[in-house]
N, CA, C and O atoms as CSV, one atom per row, in Angstrom:
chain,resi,resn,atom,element,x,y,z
A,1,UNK,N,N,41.010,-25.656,49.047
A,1,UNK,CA,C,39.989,-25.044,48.226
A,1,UNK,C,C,40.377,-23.607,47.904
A,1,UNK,O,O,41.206,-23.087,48.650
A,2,UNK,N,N,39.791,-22.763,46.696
A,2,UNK,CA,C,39.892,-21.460,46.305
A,2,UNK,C,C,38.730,-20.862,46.273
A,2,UNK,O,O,37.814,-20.927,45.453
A,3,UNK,N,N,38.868,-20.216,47.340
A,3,UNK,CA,C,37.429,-19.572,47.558
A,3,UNK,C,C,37.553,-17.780,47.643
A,3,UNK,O,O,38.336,-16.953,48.110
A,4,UNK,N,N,36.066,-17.796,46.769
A,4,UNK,CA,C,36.109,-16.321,46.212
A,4,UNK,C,C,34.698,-15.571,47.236
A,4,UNK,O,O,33.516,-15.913,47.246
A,5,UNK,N,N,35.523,-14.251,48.176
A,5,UNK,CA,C,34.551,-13.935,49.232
A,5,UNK,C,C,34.649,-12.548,48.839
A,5,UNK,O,O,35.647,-11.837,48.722
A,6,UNK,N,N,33.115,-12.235,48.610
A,6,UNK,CA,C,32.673,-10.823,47.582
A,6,UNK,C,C,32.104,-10.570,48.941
A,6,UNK,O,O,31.443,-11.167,49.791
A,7,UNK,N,N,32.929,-8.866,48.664
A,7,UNK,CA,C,32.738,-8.384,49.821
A,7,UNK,C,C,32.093,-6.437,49.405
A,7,UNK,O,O,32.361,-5.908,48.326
A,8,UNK,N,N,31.188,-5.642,50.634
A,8,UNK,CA,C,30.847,-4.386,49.591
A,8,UNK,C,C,31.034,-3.313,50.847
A,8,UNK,O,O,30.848,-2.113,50.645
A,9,UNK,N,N,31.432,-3.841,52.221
A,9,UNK,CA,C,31.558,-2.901,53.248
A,9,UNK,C,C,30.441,-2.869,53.920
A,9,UNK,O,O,30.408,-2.343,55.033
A,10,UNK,N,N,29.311,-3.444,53.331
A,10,UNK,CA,C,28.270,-2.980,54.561
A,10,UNK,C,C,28.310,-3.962,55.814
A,10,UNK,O,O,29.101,-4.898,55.926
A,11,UNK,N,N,27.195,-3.551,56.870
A,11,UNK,CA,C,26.488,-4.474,57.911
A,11,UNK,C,C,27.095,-6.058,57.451
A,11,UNK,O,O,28.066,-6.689,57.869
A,12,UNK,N,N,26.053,-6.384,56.395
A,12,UNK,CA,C,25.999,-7.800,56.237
A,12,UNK,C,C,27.758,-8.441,55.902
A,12,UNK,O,O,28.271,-9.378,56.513
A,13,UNK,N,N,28.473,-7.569,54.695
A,13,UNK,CA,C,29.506,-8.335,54.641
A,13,UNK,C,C,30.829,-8.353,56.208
A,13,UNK,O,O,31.738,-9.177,56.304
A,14,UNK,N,N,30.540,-7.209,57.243
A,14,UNK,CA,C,30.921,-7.279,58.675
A,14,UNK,C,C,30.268,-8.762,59.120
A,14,UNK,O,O,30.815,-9.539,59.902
A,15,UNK,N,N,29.101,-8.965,58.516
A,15,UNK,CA,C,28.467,-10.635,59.724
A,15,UNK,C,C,28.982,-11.438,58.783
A,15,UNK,O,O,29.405,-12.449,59.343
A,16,UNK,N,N,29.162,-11.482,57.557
A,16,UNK,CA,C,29.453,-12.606,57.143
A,16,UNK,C,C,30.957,-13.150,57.453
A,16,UNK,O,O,31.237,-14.346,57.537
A,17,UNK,N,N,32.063,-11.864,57.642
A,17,UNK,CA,C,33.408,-12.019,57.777
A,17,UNK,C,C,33.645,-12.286,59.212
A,17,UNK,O,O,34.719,-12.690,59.658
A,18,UNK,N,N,32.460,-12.010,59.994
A,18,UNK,CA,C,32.909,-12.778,61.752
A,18,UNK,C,C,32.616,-13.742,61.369
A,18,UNK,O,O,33.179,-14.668,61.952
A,19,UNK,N,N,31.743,-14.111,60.366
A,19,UNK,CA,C,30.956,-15.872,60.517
A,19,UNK,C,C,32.182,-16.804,59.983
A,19,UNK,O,O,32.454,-17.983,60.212
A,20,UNK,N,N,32.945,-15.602,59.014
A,20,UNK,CA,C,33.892,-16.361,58.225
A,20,UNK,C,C,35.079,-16.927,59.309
A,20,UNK,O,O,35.518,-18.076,59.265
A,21,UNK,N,N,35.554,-15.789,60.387
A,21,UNK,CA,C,36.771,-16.102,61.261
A,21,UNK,C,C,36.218,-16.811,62.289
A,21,UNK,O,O,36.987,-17.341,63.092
A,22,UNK,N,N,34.725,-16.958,62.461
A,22,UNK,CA,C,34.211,-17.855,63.344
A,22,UNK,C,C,34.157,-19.809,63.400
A,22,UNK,O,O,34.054,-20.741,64.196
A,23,UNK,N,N,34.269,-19.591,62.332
A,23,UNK,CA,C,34.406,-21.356,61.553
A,23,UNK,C,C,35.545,-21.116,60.790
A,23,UNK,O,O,35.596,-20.619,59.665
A,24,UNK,N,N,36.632,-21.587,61.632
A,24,UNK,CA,C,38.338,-21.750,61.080
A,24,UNK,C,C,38.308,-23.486,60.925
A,24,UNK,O,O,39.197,-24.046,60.284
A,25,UNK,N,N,37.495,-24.057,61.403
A,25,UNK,CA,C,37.450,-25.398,61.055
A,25,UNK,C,C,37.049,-25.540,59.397
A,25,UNK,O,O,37.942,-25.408,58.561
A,26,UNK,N,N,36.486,-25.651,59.232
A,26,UNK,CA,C,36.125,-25.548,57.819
A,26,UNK,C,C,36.284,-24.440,56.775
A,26,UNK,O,O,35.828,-24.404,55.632
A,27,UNK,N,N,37.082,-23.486,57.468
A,27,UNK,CA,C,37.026,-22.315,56.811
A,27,UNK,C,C,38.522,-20.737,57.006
A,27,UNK,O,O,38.803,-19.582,56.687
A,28,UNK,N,N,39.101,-22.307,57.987
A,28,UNK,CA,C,40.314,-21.782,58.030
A,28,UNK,C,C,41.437,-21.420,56.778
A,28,UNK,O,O,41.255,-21.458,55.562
A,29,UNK,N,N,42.910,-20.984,57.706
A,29,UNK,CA,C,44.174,-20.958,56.606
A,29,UNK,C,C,44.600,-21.796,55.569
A,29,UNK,O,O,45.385,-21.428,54.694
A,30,UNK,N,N,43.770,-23.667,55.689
A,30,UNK,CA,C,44.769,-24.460,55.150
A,30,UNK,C,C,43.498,-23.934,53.184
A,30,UNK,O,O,43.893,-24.606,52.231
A,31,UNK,N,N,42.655,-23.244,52.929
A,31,UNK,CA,C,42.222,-22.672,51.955
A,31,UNK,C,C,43.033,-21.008,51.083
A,31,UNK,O,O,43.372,-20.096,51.838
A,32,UNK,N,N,43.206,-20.871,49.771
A,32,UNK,CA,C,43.525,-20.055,49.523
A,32,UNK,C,C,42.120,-19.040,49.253
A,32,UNK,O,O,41.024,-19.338,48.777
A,33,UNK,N,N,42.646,-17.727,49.766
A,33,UNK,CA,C,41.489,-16.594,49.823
A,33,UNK,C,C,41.331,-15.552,48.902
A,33,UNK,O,O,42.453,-15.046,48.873
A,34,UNK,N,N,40.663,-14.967,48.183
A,34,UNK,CA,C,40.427,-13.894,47.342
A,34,UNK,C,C,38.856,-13.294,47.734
A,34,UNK,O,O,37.702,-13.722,47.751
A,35,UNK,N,N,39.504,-12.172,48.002
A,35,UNK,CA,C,38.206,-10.788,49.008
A,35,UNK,C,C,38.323,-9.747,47.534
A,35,UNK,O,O,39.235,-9.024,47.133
A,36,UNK,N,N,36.756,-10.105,46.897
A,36,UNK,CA,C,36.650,-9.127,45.774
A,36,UNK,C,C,35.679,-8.427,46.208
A,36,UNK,O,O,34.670,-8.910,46.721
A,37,UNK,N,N,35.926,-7.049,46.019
A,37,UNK,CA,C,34.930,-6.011,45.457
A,37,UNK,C,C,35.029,-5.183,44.612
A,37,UNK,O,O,35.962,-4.621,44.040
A,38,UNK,N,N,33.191,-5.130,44.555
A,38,UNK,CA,C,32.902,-4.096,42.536
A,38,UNK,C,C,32.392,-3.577,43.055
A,38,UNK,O,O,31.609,-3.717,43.994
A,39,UNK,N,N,33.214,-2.003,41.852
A,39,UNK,CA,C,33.080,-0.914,42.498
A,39,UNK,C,C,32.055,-0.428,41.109
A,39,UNK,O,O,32.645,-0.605,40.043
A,40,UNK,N,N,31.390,-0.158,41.040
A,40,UNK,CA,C,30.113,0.401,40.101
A,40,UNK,C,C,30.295,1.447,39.428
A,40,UNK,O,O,30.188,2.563,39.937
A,41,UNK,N,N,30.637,1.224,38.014
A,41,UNK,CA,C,31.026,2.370,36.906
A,41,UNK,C,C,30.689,3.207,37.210
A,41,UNK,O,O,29.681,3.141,37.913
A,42,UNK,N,N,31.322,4.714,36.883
A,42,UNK,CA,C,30.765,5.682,36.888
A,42,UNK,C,C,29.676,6.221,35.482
A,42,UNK,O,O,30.223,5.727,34.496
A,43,UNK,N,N,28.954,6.665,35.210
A,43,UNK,CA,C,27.629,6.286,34.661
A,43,UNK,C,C,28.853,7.122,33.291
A,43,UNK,O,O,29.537,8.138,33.412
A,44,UNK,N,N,28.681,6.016,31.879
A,44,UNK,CA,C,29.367,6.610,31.133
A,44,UNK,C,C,29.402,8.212,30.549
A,44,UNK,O,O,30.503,8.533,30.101
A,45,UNK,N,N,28.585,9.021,30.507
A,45,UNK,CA,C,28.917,10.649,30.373
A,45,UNK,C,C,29.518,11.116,30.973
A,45,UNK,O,O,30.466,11.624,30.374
A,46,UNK,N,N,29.511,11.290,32.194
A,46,UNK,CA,C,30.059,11.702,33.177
A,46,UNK,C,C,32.074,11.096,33.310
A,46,UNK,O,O,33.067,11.747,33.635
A,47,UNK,N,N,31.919,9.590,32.876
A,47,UNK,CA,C,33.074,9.399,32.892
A,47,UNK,C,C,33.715,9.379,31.475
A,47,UNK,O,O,34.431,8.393,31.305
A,48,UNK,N,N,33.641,10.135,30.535
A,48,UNK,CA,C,33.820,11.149,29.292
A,48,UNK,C,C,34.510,12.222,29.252
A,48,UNK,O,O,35.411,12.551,28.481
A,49,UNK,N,N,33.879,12.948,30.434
A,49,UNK,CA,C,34.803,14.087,30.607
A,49,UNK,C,C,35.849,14.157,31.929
A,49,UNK,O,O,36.431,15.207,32.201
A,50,UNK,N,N,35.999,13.106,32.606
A,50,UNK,CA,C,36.845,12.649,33.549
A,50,UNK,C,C,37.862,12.251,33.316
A,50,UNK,O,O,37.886,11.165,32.736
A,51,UNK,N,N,39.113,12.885,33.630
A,51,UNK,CA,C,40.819,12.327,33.760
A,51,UNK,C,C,40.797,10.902,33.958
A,51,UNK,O,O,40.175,10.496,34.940
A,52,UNK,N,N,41.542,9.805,32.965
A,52,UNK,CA,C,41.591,9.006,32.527
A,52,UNK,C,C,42.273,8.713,34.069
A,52,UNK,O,O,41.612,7.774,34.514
A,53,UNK,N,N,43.096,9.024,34.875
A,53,UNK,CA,C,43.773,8.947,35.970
A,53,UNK,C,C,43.105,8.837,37.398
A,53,UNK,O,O,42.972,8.156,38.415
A,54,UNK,N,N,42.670,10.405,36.502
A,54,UNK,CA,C,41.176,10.773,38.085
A,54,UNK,C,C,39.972,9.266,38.418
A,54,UNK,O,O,39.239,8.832,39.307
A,55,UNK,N,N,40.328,9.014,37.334
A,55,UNK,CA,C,38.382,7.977,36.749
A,55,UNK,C,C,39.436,6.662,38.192
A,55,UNK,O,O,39.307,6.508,39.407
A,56,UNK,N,N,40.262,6.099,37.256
A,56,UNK,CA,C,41.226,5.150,38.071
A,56,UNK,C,C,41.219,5.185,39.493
A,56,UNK,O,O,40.845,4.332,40.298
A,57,UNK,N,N,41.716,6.362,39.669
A,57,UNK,CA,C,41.813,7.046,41.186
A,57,UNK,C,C,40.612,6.547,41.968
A,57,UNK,O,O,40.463,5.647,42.794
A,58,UNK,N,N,39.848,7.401,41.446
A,58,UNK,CA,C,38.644,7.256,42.258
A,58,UNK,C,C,38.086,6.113,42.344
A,58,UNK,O,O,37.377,6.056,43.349
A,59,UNK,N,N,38.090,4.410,41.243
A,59,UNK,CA,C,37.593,3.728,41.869
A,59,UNK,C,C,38.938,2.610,42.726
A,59,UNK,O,O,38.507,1.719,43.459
A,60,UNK,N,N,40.083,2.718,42.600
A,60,UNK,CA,C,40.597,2.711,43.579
A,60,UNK,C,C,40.291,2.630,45.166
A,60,UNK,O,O,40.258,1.887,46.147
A,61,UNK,N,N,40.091,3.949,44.690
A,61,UNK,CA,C,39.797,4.832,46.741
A,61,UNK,C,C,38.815,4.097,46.753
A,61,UNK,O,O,38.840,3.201,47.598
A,62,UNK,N,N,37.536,4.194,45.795
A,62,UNK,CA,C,36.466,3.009,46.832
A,62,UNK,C,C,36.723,1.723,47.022
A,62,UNK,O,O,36.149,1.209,47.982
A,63,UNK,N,N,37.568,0.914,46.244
A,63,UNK,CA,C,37.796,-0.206,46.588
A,63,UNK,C,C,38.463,-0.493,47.912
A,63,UNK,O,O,38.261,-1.553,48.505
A,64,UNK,N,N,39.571,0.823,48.556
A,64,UNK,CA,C,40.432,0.423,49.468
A,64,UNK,C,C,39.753,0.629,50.338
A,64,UNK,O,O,40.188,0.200,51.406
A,65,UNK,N,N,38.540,1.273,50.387
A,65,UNK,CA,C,37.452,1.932,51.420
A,65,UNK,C,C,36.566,0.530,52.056
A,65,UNK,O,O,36.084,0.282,53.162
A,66,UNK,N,N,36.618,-0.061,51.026
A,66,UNK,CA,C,36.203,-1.458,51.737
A,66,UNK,C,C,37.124,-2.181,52.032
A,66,UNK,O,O,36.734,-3.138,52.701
A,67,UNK,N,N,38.068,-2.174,51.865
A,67,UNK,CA,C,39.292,-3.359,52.246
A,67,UNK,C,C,39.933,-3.150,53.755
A,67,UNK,O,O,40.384,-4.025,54.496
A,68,UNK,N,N,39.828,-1.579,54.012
A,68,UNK,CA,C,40.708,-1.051,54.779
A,68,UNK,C,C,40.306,-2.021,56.173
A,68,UNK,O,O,41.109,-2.748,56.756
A,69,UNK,N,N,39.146,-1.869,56.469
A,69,UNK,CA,C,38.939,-2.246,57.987
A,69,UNK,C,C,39.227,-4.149,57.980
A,69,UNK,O,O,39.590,-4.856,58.921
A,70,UNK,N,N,38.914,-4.525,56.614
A,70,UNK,CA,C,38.770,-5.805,56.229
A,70,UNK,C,C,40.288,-6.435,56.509
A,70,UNK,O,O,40.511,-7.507,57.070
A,71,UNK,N,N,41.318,-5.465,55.957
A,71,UNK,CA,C,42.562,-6.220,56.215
A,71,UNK,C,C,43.154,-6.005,57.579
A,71,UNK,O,O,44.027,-6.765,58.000
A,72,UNK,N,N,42.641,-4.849,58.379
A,72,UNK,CA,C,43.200,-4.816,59.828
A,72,UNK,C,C,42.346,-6.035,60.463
A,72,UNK,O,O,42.922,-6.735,61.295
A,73,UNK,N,N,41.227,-6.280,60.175
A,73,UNK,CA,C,40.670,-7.429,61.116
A,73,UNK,C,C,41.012,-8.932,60.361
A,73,UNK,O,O,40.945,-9.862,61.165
A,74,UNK,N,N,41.323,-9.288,59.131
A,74,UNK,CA,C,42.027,-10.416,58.699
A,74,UNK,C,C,43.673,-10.925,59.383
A,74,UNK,O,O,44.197,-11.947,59.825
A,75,UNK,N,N,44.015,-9.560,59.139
A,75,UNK,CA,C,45.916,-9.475,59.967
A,75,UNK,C,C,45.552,-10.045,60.706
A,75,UNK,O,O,45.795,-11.230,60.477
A,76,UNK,N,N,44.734,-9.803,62.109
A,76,UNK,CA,C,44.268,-9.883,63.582
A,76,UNK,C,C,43.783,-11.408,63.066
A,76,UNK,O,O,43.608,-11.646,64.261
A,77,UNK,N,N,43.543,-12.200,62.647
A,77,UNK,CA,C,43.009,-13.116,62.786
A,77,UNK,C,C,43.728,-14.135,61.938
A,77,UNK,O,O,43.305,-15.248,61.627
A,78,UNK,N,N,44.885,-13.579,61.610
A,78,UNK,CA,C,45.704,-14.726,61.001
A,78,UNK,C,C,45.506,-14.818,59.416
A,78,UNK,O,O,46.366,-15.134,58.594
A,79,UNK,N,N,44.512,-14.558,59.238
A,79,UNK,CA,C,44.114,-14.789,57.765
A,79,UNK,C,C,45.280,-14.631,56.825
A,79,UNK,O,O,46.012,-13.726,57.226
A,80,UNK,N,N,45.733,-15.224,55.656
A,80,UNK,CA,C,46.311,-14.762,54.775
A,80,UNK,C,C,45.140,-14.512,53.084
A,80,UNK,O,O,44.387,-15.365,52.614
A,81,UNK,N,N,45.313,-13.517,52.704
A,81,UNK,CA,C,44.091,-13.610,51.400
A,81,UNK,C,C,44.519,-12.335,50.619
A,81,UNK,O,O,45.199,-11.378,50.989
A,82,UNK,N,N,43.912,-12.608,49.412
A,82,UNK,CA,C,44.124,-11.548,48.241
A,82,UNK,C,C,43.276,-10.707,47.954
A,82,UNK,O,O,42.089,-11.029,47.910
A,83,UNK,N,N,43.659,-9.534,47.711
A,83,UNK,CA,C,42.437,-8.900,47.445
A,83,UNK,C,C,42.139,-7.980,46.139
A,83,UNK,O,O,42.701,-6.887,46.070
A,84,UNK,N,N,41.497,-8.289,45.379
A,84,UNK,CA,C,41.326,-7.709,44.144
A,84,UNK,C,C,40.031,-6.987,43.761
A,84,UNK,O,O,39.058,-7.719,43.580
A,85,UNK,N,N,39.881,-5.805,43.625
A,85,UNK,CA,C,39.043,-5.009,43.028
A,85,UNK,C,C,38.499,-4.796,41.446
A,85,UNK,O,O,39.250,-4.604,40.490
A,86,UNK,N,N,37.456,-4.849,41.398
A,86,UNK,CA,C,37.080,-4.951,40.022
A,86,UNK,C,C,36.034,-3.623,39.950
A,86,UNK,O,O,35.622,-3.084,40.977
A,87,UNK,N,N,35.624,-3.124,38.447
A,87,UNK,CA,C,34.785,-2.154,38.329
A,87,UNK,C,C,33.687,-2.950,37.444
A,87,UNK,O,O,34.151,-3.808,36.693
A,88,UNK,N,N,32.309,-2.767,37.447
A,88,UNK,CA,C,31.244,-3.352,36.602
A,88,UNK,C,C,29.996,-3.209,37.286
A,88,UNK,O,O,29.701,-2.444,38.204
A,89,UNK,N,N,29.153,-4.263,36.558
A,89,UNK,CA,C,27.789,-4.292,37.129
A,89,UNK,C,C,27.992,-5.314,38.312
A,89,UNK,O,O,28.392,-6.440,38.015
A,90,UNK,N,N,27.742,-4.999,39.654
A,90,UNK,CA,C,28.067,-5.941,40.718
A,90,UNK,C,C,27.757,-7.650,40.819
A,90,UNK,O,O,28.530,-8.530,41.197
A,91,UNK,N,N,26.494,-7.758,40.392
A,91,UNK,CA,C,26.252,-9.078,40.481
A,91,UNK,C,C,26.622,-9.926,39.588
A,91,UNK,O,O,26.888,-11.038,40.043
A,92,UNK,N,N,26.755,-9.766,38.241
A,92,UNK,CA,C,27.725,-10.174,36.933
A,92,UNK,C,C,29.213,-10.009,37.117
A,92,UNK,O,O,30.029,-10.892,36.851
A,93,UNK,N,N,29.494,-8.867,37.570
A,93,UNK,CA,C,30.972,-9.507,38.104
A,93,UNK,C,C,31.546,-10.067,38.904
A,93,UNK,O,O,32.630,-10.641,38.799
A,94,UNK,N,N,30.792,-9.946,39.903
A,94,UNK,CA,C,30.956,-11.244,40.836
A,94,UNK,C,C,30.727,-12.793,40.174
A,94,UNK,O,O,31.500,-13.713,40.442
A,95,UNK,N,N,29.819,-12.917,39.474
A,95,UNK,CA,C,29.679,-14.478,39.009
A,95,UNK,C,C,30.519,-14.766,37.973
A,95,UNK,O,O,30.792,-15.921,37.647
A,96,UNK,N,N,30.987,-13.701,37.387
A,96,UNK,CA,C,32.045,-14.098,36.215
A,96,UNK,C,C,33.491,-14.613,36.967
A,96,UNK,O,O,34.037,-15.691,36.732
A,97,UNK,N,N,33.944,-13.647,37.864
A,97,UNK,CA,C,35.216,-13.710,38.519
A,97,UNK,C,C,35.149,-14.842,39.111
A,97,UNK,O,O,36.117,-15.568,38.883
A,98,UNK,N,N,33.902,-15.506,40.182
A,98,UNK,CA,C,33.862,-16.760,40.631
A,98,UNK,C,C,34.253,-18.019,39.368
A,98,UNK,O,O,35.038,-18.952,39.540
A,99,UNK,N,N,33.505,-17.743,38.162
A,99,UNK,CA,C,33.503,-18.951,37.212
A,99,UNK,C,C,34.927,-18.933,36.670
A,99,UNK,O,O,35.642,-19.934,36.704
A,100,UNK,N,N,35.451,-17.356,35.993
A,100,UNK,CA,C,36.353,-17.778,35.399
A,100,UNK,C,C,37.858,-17.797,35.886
A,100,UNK,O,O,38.875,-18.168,35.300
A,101,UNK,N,N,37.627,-17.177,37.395
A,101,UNK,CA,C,38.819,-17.681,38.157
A,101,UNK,C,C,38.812,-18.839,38.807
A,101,UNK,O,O,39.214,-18.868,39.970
A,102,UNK,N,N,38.407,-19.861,38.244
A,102,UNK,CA,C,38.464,-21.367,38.830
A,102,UNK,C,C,38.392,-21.643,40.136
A,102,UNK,O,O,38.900,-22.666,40.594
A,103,UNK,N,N,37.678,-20.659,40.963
A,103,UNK,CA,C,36.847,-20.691,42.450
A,103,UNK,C,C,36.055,-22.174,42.590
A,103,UNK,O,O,35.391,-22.568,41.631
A,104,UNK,N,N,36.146,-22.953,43.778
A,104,UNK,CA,C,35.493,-23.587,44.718
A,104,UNK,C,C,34.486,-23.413,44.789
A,104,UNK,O,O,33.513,-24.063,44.406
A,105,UNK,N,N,34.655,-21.880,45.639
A,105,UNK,CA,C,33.119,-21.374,46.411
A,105,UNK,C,C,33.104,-20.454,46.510
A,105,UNK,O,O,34.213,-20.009,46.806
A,106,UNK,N,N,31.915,-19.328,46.370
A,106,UNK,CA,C,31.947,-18.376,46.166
A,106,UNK,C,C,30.955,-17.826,47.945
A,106,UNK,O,O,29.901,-18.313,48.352
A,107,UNK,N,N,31.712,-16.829,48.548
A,107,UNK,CA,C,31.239,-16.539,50.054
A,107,UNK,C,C,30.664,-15.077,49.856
A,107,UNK,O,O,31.357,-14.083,49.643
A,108,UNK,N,N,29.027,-15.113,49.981
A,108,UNK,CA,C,29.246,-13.251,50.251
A,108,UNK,C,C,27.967,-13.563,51.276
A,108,UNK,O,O,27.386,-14.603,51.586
A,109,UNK,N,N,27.787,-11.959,51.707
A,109,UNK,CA,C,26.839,-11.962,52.971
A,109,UNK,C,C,25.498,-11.586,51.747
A,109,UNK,O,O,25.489,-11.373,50.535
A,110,UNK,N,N,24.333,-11.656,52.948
A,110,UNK,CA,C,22.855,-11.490,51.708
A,110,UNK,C,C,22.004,-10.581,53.104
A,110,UNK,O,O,21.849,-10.803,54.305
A,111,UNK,N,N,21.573,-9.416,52.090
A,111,UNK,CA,C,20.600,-9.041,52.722
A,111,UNK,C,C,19.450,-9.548,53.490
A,111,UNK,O,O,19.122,-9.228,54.633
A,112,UNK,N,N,18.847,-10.443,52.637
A,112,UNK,CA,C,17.768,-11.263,53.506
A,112,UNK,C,C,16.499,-11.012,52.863
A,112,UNK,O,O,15.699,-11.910,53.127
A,113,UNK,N,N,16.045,-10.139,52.137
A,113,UNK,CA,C,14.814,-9.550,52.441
A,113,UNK,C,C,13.931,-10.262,51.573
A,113,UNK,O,O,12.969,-9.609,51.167
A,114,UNK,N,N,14.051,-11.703,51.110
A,114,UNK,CA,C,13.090,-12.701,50.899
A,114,UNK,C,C,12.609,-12.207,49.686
A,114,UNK,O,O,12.913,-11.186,49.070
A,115,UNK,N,N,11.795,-13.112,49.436
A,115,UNK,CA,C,11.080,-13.720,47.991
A,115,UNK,C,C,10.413,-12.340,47.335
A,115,UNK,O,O,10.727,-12.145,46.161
A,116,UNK,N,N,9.563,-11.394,47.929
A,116,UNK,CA,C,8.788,-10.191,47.744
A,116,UNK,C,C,10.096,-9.126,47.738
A,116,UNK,O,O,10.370,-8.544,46.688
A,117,UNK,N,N,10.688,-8.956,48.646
A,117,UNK,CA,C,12.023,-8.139,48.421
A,117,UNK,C,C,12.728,-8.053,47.344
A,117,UNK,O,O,13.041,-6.980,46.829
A,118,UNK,N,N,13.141,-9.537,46.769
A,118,UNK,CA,C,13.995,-9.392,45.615
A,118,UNK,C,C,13.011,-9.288,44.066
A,118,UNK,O,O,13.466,-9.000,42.960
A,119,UNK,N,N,11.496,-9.633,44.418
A,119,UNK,CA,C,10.716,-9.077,43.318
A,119,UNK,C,C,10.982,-7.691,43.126
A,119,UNK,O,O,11.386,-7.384,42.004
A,120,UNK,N,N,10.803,-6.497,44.237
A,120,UNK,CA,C,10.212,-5.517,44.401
A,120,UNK,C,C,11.615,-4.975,43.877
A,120,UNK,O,O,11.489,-4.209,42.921
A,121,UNK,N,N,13.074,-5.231,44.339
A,121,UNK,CA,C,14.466,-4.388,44.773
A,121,UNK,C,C,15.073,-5.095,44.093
A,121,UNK,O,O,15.813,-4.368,43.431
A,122,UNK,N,N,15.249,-6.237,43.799
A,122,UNK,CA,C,16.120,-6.979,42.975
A,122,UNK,C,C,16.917,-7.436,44.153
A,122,UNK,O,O,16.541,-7.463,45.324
A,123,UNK,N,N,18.360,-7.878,43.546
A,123,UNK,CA,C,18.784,-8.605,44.981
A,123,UNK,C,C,20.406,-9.318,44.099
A,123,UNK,O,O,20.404,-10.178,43.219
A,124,UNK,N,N,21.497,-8.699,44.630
A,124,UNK,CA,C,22.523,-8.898,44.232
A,124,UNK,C,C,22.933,-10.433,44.384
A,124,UNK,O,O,23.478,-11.129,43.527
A,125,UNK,N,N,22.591,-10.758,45.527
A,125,UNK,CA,C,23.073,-12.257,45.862
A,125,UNK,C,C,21.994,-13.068,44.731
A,125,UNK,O,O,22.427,-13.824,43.862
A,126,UNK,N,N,20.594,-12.775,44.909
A,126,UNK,CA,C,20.118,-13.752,43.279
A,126,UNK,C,C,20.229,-13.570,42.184
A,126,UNK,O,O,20.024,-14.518,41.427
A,127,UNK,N,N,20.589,-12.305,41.660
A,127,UNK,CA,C,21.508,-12.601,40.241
A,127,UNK,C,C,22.649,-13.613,40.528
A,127,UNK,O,O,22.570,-14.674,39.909
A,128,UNK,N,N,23.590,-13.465,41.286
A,128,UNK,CA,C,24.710,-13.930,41.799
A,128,UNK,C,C,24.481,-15.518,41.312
A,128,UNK,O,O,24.873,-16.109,40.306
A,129,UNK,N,N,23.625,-15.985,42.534
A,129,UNK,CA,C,23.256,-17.051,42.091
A,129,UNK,C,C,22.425,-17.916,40.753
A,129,UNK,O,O,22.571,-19.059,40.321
A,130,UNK,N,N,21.611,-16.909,40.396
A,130,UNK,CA,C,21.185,-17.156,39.261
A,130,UNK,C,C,22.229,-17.383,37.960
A,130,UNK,O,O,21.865,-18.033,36.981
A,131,UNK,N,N,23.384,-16.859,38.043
A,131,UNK,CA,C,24.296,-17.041,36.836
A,131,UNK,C,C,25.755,-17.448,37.497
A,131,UNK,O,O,26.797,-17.411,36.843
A,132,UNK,N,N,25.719,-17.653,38.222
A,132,UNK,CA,C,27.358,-17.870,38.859
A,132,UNK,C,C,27.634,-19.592,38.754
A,132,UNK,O,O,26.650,-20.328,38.684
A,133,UNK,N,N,28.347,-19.890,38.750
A,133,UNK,CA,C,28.654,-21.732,37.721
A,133,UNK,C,C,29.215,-22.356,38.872
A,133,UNK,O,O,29.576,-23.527,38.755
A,134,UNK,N,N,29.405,-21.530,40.418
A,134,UNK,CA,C,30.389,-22.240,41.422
A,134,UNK,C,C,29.008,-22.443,42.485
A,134,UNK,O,O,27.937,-21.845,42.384
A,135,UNK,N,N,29.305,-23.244,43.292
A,135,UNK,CA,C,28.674,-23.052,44.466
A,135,UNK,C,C,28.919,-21.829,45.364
A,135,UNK,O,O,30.019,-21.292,45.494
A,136,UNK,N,N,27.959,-21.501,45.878
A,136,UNK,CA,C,27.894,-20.206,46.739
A,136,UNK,C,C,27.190,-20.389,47.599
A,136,UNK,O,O,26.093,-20.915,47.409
A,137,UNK,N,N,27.679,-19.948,48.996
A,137,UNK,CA,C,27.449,-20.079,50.234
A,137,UNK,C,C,27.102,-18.444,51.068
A,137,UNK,O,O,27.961,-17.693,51.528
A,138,UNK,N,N,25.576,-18.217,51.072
A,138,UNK,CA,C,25.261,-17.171,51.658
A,138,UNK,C,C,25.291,-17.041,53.204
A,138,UNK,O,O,24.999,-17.916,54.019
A,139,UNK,N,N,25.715,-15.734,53.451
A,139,UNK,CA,C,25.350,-15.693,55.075
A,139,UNK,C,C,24.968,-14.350,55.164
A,139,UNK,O,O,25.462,-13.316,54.714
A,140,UNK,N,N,23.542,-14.700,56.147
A,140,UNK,CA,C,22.470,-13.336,56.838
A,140,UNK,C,C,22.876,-13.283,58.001
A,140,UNK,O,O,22.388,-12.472,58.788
């Protein structure tokens, strides 16, 4: 299988990636891996008068800012996986990259905070799901 595991550095994507090295039965090496994260435009004015280099740079650095601890504890666990960074609106690019990179399954962790939560805050994992064309497998 090709499975696409959107990842953003917090709490939750830490539980979802033990849950991930925790079930190697179903969720082991014999799958190919891609660990995406979106890194959230910089609000267009602002990135107007920003070095076309600098702009790059900087979402770079946040992307590796989540990867960093991600690939010392993947090494440690055998994992082999790819990791690609994207810039956009988070929950649309996540469901695009799942659909139009011919993903399986799409893995990210979910806040949790239920039915009134995602009225009130919105909620990355239900856009996600609301428009994403793959199956997706949440973990709280």
């Amino acid at each position: 299988m090709k499975i696409l595991v959107a990842v953003d550095g917090s709490e939750f994507t830490k539980r979802m990636v033990a849950y991930w090295a925790a079930h190697d039965e179903w969720l082991g090496p014999q799958h190919e891996y891609t660990v995406l994260t979106v890194v959230p435009p910089v609000p267009p004015r602002a990135a107007a008068v920003l070095d076309r280099e600098l702009l790059h740079a900087y979402y770079a650095d946040e992307g590796e800012k989540v990867f960093h601890p991600l690939r010392t504890f993947l090494d440690r666990q055998g994992m082999k996986v790819t990791f690609l960074s994207k810039t956009g609106h988070v929950a649309d690019t996540i469901a695009s990259t799942a659909t139009e990179g011919g993903f399986d399954l799409l893995m990210m962790g979910s806040h949790g905070h239920g039915t009134l939560g995602n009225l009130v805050m919105g909620s990355v994992a239900t856009k996600v799901l609301a428009h994403c064309k793959v199956p997706v497998l949440l973990v709280r």
